[in-house]
C-alpha positions as CSV (number, residue, x, y, z in Angstrom):
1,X,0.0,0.0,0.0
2,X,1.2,3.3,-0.8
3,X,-0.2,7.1,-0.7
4,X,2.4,9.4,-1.9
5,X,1.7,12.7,-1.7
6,X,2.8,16.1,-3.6
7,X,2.3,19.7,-4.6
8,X,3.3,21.1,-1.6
9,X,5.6,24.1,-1.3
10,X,6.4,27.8,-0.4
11,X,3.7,30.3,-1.5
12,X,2.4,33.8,-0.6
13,X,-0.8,34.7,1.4
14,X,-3.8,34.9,-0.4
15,X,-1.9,32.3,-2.8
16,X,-3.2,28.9,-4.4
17,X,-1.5,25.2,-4.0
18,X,-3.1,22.0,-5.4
19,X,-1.6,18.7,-3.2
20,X,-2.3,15.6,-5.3
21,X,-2.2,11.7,-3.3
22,X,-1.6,9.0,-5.7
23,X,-2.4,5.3,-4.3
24,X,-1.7,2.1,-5.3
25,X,-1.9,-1.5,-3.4
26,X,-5.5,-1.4,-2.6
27,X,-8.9,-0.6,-4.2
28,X,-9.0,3.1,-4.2
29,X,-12.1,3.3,-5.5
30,X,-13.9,1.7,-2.5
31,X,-12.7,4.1,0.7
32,X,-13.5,7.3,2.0
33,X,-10.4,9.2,2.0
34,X,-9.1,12.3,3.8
35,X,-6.6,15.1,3.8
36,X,-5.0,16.0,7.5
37,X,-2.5,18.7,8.5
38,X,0.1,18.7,11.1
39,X,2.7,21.1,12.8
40,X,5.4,20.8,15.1
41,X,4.0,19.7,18.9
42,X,0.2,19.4,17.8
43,X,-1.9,16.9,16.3
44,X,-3.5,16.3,12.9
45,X,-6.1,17.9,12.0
46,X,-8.6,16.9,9.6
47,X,-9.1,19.4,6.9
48,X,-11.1,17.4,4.6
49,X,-12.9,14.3,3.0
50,X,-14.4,12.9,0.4
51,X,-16.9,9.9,-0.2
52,X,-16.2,7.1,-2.2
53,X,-17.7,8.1,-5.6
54,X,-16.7,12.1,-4.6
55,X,-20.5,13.3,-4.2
56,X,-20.1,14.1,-0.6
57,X,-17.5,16.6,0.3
58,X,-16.9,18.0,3.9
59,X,-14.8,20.6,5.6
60,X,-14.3,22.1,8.7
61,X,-15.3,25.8,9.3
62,X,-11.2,26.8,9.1
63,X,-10.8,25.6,5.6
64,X,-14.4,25.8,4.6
65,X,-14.9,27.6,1.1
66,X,-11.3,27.8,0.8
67,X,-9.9,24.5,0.1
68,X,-11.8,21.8,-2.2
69,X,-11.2,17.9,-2.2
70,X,-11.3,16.2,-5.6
71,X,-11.2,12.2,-6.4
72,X,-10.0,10.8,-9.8
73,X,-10.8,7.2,-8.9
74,X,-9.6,6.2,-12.6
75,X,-6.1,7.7,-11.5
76,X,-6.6,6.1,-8.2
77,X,-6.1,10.3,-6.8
78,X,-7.2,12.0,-4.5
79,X,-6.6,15.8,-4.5
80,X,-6.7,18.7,-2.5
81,X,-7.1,23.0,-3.6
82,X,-5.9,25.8,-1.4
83,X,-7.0,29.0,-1.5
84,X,-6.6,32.1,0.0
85,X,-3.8,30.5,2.1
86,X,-3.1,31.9,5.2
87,X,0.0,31.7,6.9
88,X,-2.1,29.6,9.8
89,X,-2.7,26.8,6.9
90,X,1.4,26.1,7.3
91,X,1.7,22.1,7.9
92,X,2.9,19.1,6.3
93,X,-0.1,17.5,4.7
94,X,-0.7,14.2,4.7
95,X,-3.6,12.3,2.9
96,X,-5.2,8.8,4.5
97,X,-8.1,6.6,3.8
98,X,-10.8,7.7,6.3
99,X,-11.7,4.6,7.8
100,X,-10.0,1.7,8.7
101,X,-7.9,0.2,7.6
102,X,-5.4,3.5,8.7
103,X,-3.1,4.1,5.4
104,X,-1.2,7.3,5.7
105,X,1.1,8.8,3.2
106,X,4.5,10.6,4.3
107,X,2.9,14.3,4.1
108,X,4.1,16.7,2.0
109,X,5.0,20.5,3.4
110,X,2.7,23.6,2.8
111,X,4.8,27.1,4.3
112,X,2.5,30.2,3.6
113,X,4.8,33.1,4.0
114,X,5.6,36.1,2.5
């Protein structure tokens, strides 16, 4: 099983990222999967998911109408849109199945600074 994740990087406020999450070693198509962020000395935080077929979307109120989670299950991909990034949103963002079984990628890092 593997979720690799990329797109991350060092952009402006008010700036745009898209992180993709390519899997591979299970059926994609069938799980729920999620985006999470992390920094230093906290926890992850869930920042978005996505139903299996990618009609039901949901975000919580810090990201809400900024970022946007996309599935290609065809490409086995899962992806994630930033907007208006705030220097708050700096993490290492990590993408996971949302139920059990727990597959994690290795993150990839967002900075928002100027």
């Amino acid at each position: 099983v593997q979720l690799v994740e990329s797109g991350g990087g060092l952009v402006q406020p008010g700036g745009s990222l898209r992180l993709s999450c390519a899997a591979s070693g299970f059926s994609f198509r069938g799980f729920a999967m999620s985006w999470y962020r992390q920094t230093p000395g906290n926890s992850r935080e869930l920042v978005a998911y996505i139903g299996r077929t990618g009609s039901f979307t949901d975000y919580p109120d810090s990201v809400k109408g900024r970022f946007t989670i996309a599935r290609d299950n065809d490409k086995a991909t899962v992806y994630l849109q930033m907007n208006s990034l705030k220097p708050e949103d700096t993490a290492r963002y990590y993408c996971k199945t949302a139920y059990s079984p727990d597959y994690w990628g290795q993150g990839t890092q967002v900075t928002v600074s100027s």
